[in-house]
The first five atom37 places (N, CA, C, CB, O) and aatype in JSON, in Angstrom:
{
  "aatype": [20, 20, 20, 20, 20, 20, 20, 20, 20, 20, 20, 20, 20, 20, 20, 20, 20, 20, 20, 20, 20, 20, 20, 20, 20, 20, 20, 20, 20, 20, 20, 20, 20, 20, 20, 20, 20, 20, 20, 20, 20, 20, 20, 20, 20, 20, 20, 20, 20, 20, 20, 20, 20, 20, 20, 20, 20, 20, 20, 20, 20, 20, 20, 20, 20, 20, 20, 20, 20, 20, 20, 20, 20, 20, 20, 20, 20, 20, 20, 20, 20, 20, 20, 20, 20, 20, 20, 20, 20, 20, 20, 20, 20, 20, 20, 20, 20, 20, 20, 20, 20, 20, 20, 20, 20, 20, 20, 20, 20, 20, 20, 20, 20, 20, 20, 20, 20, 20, 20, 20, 20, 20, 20, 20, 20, 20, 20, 20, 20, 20],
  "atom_mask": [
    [1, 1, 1, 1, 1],
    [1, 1, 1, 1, 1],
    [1, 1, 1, 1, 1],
    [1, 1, 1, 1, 1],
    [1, 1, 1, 1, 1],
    [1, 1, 1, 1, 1],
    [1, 1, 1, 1, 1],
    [1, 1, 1, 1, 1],
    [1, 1, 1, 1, 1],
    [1, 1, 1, 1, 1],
    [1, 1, 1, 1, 1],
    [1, 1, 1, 1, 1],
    [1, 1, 1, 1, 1],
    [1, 1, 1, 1, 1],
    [1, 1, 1, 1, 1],
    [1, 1, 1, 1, 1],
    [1, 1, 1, 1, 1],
    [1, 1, 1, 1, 1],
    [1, 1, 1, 1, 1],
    [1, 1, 1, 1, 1],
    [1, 1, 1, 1, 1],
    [1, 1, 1, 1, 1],
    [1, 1, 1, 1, 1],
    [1, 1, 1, 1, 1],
    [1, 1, 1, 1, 1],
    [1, 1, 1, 1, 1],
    [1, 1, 1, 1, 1],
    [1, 1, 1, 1, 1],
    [1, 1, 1, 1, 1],
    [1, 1, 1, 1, 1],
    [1, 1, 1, 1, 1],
    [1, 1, 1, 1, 1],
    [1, 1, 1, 1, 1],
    [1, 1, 1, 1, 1],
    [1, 1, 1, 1, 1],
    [1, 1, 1, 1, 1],
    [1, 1, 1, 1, 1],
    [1, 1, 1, 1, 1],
    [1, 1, 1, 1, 1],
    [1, 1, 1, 1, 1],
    [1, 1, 1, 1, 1],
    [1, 1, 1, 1, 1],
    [1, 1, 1, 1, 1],
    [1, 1, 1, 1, 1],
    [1, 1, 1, 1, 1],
    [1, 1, 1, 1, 1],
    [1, 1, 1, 1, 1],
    [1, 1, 1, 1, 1],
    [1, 1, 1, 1, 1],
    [1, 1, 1, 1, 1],
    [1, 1, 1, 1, 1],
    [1, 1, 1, 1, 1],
    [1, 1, 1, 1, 1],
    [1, 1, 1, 1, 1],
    [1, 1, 1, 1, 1],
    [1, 1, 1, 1, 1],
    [1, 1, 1, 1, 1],
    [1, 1, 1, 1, 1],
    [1, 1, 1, 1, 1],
    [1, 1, 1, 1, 1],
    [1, 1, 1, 1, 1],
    [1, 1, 1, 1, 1],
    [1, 1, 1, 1, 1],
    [1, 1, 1, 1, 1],
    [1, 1, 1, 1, 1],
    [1, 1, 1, 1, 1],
    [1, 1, 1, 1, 1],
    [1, 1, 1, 1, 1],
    [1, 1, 1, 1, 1],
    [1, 1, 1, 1, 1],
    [1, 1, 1, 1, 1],
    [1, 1, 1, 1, 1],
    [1, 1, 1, 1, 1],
    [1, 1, 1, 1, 1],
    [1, 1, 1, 1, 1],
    [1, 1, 1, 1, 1],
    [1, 1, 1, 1, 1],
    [1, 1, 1, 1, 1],
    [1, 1, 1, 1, 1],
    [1, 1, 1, 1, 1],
    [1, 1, 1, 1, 1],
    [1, 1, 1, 1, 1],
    [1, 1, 1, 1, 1],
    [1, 1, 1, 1, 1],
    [1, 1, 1, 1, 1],
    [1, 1, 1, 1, 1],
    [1, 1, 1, 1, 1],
    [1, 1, 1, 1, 1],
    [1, 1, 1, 1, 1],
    [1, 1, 1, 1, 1],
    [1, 1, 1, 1, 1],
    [1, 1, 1, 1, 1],
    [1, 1, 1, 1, 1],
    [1, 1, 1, 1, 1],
    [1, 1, 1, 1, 1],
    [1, 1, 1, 1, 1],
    [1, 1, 1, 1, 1],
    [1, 1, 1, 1, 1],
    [1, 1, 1, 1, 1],
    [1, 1, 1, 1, 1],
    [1, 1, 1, 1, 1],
    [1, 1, 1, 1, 1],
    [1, 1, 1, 1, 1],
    [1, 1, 1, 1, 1],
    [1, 1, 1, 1, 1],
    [1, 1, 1, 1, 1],
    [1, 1, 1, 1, 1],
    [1, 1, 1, 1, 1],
    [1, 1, 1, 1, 1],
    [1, 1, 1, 1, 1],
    [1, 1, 1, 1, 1],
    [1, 1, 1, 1, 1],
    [1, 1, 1, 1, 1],
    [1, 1, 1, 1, 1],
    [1, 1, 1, 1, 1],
    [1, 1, 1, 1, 1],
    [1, 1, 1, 1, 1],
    [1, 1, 1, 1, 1],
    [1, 1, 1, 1, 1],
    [1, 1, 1, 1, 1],
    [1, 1, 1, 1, 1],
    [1, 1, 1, 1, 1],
    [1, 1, 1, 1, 1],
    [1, 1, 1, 1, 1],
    [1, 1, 1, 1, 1],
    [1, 1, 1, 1, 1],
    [1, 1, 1, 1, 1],
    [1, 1, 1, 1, 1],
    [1, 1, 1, 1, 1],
    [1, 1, 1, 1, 1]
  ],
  "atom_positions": [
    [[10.32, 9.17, 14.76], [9.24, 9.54, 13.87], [9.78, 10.52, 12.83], [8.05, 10.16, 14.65], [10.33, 11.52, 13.28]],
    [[9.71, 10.36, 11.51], [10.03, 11.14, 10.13], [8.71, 12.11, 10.5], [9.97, 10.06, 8.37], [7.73, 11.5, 10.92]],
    [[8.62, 13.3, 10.41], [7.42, 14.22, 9.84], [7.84, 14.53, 8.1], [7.34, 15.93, 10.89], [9.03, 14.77, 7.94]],
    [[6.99, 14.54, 6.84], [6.96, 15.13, 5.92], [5.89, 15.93, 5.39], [7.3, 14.48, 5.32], [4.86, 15.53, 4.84]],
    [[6.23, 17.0, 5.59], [5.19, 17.73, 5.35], [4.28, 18.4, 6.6], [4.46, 16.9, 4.55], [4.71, 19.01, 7.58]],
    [[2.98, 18.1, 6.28], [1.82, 17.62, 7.59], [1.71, 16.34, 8.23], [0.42, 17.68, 7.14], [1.25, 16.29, 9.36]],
    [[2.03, 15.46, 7.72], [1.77, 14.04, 7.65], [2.58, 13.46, 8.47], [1.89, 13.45, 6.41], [3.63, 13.37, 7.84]],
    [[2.74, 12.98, 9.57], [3.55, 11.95, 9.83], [3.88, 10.4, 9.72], [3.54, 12.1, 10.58], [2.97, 9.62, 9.42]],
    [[4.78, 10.09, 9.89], [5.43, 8.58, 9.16], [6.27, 8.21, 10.55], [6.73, 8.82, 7.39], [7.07, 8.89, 11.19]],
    [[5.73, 6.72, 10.8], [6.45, 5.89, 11.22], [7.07, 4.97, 10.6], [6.0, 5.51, 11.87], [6.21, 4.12, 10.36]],
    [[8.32, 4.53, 10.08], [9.21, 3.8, 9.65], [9.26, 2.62, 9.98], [10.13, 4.2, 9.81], [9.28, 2.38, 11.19]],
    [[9.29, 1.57, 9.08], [10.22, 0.65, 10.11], [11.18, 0.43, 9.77], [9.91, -0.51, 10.49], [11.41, 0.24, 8.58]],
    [[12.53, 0.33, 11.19], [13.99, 0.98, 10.83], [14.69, -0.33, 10.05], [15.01, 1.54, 12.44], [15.78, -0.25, 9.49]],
    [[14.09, -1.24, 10.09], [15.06, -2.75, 9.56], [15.41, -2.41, 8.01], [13.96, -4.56, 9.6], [14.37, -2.17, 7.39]],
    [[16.8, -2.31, 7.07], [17.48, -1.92, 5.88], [16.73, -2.12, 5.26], [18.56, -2.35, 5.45], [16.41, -1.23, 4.47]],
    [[15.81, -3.76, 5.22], [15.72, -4.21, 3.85], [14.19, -3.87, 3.04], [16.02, -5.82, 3.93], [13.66, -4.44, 2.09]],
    [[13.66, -2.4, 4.09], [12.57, -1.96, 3.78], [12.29, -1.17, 2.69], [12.24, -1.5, 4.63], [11.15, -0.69, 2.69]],
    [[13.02, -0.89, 1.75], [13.79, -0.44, 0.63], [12.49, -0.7, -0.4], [15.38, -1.35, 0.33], [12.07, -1.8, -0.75]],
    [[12.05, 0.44, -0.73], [10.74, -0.02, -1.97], [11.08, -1.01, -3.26], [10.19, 1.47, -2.82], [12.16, -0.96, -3.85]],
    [[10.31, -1.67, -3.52], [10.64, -3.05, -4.37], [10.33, -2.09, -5.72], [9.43, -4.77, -4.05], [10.46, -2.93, -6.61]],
    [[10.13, -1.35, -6.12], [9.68, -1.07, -7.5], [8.85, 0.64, -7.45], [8.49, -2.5, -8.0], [8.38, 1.16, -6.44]],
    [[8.86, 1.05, -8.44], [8.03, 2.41, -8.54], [6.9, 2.21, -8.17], [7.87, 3.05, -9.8], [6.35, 1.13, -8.36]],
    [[6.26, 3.27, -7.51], [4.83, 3.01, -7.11], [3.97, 4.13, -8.02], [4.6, 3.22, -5.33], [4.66, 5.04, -8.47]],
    [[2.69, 4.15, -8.3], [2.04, 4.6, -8.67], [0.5, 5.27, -8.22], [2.25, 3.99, -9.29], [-0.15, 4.59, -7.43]],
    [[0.08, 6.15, -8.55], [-1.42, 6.11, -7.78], [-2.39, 5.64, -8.17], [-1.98, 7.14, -7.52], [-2.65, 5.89, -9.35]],
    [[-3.08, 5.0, -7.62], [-4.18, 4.06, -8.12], [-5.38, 4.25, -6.8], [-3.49, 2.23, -8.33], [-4.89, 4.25, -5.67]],
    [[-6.4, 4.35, -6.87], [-7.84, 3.7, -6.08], [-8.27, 3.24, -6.14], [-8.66, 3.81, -5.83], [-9.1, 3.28, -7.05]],
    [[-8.26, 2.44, -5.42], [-9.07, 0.96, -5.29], [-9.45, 0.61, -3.99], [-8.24, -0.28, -5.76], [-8.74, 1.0, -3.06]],
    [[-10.88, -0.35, -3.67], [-11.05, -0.53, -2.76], [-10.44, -1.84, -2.05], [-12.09, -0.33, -2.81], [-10.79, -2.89, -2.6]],
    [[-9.61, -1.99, -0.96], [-9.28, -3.45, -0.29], [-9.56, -3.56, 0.7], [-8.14, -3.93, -0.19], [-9.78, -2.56, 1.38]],
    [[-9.67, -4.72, 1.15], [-9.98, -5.73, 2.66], [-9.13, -6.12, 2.77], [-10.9, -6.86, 2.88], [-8.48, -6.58, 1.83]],
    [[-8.64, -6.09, 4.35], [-7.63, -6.74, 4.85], [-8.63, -7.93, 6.43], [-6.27, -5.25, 5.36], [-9.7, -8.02, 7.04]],
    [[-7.3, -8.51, 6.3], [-8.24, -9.72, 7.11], [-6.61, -9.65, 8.51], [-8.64, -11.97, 5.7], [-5.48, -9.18, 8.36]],
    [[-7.03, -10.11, 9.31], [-5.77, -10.26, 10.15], [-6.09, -11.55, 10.7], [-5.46, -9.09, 11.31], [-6.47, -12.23, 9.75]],
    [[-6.15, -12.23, 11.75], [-6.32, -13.79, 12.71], [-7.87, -12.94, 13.19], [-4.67, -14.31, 14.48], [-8.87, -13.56, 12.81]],
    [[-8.11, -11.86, 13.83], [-9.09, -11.48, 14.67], [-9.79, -10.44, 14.29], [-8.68, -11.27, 15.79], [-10.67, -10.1, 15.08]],
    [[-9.64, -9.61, 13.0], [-10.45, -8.48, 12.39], [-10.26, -8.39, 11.15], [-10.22, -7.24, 12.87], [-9.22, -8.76, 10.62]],
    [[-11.51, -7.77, 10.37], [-11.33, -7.42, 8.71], [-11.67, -5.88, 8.67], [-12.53, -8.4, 7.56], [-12.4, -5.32, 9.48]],
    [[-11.3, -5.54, 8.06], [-11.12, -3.84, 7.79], [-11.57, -3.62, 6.18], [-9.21, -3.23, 8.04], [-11.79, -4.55, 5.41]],
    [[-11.66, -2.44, 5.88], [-11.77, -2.09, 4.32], [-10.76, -0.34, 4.59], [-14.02, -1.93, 3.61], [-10.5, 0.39, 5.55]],
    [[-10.44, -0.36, 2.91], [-9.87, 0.47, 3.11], [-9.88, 1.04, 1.87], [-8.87, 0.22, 3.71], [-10.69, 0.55, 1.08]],
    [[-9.0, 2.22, 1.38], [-8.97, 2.78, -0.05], [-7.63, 2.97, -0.17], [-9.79, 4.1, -0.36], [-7.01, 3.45, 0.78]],
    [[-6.96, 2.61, -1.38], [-5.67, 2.52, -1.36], [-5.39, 4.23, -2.03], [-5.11, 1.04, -2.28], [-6.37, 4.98, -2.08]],
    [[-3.81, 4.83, -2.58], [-4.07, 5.56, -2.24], [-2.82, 5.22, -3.87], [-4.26, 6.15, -0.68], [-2.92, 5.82, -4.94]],
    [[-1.57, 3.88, -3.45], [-0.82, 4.04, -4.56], [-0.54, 2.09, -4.53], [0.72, 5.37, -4.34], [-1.28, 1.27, -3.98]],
    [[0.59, 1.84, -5.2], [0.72, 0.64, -5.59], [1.98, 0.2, -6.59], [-0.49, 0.41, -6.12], [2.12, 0.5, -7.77]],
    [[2.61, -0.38, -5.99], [3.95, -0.5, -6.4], [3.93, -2.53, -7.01], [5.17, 0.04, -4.71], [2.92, -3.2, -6.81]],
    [[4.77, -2.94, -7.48], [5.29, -4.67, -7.68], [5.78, -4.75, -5.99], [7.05, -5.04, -9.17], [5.73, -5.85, -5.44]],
    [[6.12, -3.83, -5.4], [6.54, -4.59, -3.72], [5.52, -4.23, -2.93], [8.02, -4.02, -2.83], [6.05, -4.12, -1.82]],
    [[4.31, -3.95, -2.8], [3.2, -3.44, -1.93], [2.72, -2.16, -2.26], [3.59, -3.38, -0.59], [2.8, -1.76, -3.42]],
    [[2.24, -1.51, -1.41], [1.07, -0.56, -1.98], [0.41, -0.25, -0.13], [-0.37, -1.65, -3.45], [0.09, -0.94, 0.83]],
    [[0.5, 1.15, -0.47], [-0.54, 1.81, 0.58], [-1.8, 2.28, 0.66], [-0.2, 2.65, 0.93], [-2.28, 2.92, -0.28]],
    [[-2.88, 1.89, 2.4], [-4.25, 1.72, 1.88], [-4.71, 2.46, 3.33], [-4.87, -0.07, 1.43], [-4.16, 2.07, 4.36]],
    [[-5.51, 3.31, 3.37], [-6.02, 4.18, 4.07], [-6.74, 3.31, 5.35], [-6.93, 5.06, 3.15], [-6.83, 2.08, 5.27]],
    [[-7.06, 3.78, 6.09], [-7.71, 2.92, 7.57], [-7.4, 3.87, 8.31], [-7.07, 1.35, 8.22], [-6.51, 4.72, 8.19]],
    [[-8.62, 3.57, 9.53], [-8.19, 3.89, 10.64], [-7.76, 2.94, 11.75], [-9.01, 4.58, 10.98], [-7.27, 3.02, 12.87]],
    [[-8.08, 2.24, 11.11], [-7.92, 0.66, 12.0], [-6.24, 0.84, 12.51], [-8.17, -1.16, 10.67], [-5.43, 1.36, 11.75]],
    [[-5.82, 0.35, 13.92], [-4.59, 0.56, 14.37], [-4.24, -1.15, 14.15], [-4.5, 1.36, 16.0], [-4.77, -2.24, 14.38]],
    [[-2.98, -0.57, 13.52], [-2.0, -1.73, 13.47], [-0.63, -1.42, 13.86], [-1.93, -2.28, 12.13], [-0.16, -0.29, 13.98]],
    [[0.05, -2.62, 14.08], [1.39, -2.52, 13.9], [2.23, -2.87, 13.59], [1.74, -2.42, 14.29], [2.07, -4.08, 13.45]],
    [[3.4, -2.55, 13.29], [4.56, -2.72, 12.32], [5.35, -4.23, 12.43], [5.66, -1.47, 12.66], [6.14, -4.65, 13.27]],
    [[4.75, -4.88, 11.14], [5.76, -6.39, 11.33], [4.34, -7.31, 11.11], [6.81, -6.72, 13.36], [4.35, -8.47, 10.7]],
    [[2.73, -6.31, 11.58], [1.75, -7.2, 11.39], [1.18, -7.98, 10.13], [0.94, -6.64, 11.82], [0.97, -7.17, 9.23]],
    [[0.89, -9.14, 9.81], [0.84, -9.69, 8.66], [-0.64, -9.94, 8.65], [1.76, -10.87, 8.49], [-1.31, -10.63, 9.41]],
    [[-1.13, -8.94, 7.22], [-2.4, -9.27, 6.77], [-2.83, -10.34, 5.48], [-2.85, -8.04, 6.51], [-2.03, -10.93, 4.76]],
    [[-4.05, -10.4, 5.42], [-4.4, -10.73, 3.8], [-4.76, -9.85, 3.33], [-5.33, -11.64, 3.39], [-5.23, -9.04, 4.12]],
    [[-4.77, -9.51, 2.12], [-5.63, -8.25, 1.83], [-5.8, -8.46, 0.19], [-4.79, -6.62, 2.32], [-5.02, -8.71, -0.73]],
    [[-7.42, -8.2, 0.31], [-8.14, -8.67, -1.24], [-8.62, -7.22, -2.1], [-9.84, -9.8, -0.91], [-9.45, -6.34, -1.84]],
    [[-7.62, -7.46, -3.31], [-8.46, -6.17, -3.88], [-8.64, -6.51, -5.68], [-7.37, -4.43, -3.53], [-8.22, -7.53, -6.22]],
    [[-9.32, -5.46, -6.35], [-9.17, -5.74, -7.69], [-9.01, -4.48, -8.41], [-10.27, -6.52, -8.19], [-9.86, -3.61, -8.59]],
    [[-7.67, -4.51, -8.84], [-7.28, -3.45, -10.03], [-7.99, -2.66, -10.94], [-6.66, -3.97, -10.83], [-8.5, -3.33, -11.83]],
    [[-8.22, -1.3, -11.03], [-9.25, -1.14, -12.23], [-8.82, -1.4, -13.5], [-9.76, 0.16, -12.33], [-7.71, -1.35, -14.03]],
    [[-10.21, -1.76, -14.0], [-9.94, -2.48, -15.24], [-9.09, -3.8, -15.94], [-9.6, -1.68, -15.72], [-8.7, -4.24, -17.02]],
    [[-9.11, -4.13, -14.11], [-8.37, -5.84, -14.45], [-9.94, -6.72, -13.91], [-6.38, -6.42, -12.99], [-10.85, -6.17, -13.31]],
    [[-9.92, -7.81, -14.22], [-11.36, -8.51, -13.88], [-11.39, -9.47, -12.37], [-11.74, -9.65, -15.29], [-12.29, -9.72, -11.57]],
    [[-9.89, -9.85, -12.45], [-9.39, -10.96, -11.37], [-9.16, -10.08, -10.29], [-7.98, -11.88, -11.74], [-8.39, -9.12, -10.24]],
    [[-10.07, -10.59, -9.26], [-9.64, -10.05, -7.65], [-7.64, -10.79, -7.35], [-11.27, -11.15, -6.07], [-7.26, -11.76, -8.0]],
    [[-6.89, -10.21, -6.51], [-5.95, -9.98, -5.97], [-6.04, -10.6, -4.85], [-5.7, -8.88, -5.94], [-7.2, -10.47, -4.46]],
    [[-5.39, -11.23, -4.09], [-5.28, -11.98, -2.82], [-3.99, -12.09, -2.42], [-5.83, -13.29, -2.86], [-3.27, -12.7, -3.21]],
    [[-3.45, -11.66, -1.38], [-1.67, -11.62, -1.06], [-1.68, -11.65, 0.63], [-0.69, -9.84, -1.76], [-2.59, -11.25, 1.35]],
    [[-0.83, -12.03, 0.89], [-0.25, -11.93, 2.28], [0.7, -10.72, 2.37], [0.53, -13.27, 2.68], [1.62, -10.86, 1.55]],
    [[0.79, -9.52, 3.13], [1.48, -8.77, 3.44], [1.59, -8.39, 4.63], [1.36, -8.09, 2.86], [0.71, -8.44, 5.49]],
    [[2.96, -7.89, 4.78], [3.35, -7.12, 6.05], [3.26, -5.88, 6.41], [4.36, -7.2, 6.26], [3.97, -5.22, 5.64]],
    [[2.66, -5.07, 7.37], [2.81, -4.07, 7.85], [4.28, -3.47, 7.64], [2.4, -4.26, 9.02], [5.11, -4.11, 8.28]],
    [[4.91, -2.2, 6.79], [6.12, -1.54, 7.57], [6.24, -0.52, 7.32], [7.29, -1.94, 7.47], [7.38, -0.08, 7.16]],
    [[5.31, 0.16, 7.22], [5.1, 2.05, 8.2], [3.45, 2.24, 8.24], [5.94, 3.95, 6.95], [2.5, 1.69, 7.69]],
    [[3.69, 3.53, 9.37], [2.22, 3.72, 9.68], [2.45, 4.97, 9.29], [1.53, 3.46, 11.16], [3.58, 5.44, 9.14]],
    [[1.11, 5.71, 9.05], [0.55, 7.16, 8.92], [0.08, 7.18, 10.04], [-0.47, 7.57, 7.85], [0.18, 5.98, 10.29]],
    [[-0.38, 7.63, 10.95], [-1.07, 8.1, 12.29], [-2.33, 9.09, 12.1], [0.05, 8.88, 13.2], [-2.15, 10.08, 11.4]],
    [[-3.27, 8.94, 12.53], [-4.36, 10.11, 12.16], [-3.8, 11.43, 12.98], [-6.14, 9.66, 12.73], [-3.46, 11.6, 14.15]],
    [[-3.86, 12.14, 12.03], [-3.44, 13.48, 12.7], [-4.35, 14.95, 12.41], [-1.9, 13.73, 12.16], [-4.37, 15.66, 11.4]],
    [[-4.89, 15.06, 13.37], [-6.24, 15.95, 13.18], [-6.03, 17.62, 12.17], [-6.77, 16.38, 15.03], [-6.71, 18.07, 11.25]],
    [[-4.97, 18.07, 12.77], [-4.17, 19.46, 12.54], [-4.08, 18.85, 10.48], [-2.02, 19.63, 13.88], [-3.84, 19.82, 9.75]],
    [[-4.21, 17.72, 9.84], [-4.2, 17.6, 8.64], [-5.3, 16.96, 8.1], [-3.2, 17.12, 8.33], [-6.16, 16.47, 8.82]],
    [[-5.36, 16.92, 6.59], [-6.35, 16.71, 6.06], [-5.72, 15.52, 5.47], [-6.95, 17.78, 5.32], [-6.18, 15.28, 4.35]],
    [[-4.69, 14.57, 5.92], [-4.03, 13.82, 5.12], [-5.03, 12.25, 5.75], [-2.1, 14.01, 5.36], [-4.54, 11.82, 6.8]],
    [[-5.96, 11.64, 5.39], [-6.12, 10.2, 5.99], [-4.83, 9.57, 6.5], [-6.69, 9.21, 4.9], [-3.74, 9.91, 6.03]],
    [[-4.98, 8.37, 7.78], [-4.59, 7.53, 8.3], [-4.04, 6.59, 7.42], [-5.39, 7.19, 9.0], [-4.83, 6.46, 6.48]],
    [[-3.07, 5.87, 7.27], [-3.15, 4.62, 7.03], [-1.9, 3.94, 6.98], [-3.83, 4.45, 5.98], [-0.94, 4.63, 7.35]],
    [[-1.6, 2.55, 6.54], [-0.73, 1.71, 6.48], [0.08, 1.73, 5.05], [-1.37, 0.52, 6.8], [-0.5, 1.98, 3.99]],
    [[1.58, 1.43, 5.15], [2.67, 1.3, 3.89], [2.46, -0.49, 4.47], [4.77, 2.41, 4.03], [2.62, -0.93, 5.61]],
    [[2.04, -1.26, 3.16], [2.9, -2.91, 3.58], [3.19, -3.59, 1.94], [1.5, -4.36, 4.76], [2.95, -3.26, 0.78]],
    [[3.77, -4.59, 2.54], [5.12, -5.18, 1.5], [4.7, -6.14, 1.37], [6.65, -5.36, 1.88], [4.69, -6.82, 2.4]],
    [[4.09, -6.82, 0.06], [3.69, -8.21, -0.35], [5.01, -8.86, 0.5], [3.59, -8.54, -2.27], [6.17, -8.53, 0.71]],
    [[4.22, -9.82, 0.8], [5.02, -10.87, 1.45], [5.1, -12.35, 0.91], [4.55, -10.95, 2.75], [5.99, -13.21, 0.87]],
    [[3.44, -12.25, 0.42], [3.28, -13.62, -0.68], [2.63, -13.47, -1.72], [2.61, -14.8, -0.22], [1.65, -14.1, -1.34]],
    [[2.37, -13.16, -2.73], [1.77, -13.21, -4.15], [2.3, -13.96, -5.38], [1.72, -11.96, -4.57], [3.42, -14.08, -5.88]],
    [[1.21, -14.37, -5.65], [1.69, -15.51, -6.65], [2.04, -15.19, -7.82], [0.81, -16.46, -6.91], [1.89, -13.97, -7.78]],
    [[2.4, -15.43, -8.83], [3.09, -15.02, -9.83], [1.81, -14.52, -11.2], [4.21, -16.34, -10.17], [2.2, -13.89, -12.18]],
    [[0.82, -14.79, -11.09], [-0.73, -14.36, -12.32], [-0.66, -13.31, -11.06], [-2.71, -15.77, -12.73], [-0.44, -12.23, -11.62]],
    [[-0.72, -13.12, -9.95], [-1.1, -11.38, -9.64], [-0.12, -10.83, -9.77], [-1.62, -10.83, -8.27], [-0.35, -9.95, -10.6]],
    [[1.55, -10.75, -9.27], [2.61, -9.67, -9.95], [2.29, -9.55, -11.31], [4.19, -10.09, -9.89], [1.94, -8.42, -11.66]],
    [[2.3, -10.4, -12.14], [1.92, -9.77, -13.63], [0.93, -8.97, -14.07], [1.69, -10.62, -14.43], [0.84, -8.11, -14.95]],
    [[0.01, -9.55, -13.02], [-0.82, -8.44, -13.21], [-0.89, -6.99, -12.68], [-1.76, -8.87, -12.93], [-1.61, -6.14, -13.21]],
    [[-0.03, -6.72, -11.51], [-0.07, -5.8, -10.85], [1.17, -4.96, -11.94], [0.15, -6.18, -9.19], [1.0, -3.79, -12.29]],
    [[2.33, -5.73, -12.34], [3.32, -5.13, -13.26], [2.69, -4.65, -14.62], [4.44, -6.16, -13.54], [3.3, -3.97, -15.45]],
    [[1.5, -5.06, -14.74], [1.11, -4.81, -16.17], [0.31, -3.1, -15.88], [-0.14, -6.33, -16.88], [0.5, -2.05, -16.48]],
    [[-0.36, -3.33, -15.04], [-1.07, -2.3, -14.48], [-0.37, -1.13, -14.1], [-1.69, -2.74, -13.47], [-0.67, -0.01, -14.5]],
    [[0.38, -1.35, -13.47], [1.88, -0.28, -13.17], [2.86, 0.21, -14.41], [3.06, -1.19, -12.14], [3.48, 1.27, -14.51]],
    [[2.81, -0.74, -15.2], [3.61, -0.41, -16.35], [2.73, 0.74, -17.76], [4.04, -2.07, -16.95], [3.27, 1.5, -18.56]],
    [[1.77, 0.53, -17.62], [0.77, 0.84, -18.41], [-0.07, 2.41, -17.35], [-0.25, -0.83, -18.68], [-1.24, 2.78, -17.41]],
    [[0.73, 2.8, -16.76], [0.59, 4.0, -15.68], [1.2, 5.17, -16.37], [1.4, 3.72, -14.17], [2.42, 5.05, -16.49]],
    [[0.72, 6.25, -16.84], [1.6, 7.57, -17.08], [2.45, 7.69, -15.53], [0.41, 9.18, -17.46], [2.08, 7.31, -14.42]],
    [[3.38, 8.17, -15.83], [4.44, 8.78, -15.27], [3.72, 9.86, -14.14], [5.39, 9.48, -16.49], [2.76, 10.49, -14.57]],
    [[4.2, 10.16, -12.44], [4.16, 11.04, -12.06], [4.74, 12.31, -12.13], [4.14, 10.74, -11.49], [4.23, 13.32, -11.65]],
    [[5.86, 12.23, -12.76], [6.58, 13.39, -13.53], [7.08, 13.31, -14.65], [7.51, 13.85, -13.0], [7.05, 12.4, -15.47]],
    [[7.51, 14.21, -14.66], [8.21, 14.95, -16.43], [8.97, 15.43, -16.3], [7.64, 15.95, -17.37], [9.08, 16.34, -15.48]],
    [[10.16, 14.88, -17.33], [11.1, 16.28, -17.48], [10.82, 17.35, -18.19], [12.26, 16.08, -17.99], [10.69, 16.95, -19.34]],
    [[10.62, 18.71, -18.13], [11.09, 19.56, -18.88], [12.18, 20.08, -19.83], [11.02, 19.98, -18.4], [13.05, 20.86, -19.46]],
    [[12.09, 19.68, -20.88], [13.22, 20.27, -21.8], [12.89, 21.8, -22.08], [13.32, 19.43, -23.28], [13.65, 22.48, -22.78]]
  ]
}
């Protein structure tokens, strides 16, 4: 288990978990669907390789959802297959929500563009100072 901060992080240790692209913060609301439950959740950020979304719902690492959301200020709902690969854990001692890191696994090529357009069109989380 990584601790950062307050927060703890479960990993998952396989190399090629390597973030696909800058992520950004965004809120939005999504549903995830699994074979046997649907959840809702609030995302928190959002990258071209997946995006993390608050729950308390327990999952685990490697689990493959659907999960439907719509971008603000894009009109087209989002639909992708992704994988679970880290958890947040609810941890009382913080004020940080629960939730899941997962990694598009399938998205079709009209939602990356759209998700790249959306991300691209994001101010920056930092700055340099000159």
């Amino acid at each position: 288990m990584i601790v950062s901060g307050s927060a703890s992080f479960i990993p998952c240790e396989r190399p090629e978990n390597r973030r696909g692209g800058d992520r950004v913060d965004a809120e939005f609301e999504i549903t995830a669907q699994s074979e046997n439950n649907f959840y809702r959740g609030l995302s928190e950020n959002i990258s071209v390789g997946g995006l993390f979304f608050e729950t308390y719902a327990v999952h685990r690492l490697g689990e493959r959802l659907t999960v439907r959301f719509t971008l603000p200020g894009t009109a087209a709902p989002i639909e992708a297959t992704v994988e679970v690969r880290w958890l947040r854990p609810h941890n009382p001692a913080s004020d940080t929500p629960p939730g899941i890191g997962v990694q598009f696994a399938a998205l079709d090529a009209d939602a990356r563009r759209v998700i790249e357009r959306f991300t691209g069109k994001r101010d920056p989380l930092f700055y340099d100072a000159d």
